[in-house]
Structure formats: C-alpha cells, structure tokens
C-alpha positions in Angstrom: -16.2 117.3 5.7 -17.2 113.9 4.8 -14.2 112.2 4.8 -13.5 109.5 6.7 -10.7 110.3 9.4 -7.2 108.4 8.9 -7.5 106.8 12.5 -11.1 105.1 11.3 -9.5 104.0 8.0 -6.3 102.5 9.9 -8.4 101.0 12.0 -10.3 99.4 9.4 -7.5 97.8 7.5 -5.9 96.9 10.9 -8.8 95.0 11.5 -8.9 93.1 8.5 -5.3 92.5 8.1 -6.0 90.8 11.9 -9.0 88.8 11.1 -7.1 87.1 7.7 -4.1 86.4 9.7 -6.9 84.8 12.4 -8.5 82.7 9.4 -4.6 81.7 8.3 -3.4 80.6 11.5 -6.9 78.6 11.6 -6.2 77.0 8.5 -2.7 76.1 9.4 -3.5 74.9 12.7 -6.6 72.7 11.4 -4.1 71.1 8.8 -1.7 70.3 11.3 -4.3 68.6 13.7 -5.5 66.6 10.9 -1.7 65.7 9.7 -0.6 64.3 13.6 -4.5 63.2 14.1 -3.1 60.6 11.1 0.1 60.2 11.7 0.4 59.5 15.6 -2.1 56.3 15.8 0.8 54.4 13.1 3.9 55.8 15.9 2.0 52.7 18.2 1.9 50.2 15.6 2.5 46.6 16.2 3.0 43.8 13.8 1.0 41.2 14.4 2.1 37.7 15.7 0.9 35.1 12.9 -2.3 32.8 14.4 -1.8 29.0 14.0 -3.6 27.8 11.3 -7.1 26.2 12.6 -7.0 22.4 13.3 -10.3 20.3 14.1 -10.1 18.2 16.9 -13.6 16.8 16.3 -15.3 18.6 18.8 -17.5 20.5 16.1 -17.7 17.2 14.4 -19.3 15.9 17.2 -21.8 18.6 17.7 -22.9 18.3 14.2 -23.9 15.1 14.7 -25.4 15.5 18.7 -27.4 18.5 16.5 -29.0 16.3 13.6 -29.9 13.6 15.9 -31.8 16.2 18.6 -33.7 17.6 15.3 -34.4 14.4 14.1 -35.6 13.2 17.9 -37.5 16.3 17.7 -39.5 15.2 14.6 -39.9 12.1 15.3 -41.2 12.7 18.2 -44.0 15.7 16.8 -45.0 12.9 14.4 -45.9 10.6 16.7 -47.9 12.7 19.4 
C-alpha cells in the first residue's frame, strides 16, 4: 500500500527529463549569445586610413619659449617686490 502510484513516478521523471533539457537549451543558447556577442562587432570592421606622420610648424616651439619667458617674468618679478 505504500507504493508510489505509476502516474506520480511518471510524473517525476517527466519532470526531470523537462528541467535538464531546460538547463541544456540554457547552456546552448548562453554559448551562442556569447559566440555572435564576439563575432558581430568584427562584421563592422573598418581598416583604418594611415595618419600623416606629425610635422612641427613651430607653433609649439614658439609656446615653449612665450612659456619660459612668462616663468622667468614671473620670478623676476616675485624677487623684486
């Protein structure tokens, strides 16, 4: 008399059968996100056009100096106050 009935038991392993396909099709589907999370960004890729090397045209040569010479005004003008 304490035997489980057949429809409980089914319903058991039906259960279970459902929740590792659940955990499967999770798996799958969270490998595929990550695969096309990786894989689309590259589908926009663009080579990039090469920069022109960097020329001086004095300008930061220029502020240099305007720089040392306000610094220099600036001390010479603490020491003498």
């Amino acid at each position: 008399m304490n035997s489980p009935r057949p429809t409980v038991v089914l319903g058991f392993w039906v259960g279970r059968i459902k929740m590792e396909m659940l955990k499967v099709q999770f798996f799958v589907m969270a490998i595929c996100a990550l695969v096309i999370s990786l894989l689309l960004p590259s589908i926009n890729a663009q080579t990039l056009a090469p920069t022109p090397a960097p020329t001086s045209d004095g300008v930061a040569v220029d502020q240099g100096i305007a720089y040392v010479l306000m610094v220099l005004a600036l001390l010479l003008t603490y020491i003498i106050h």
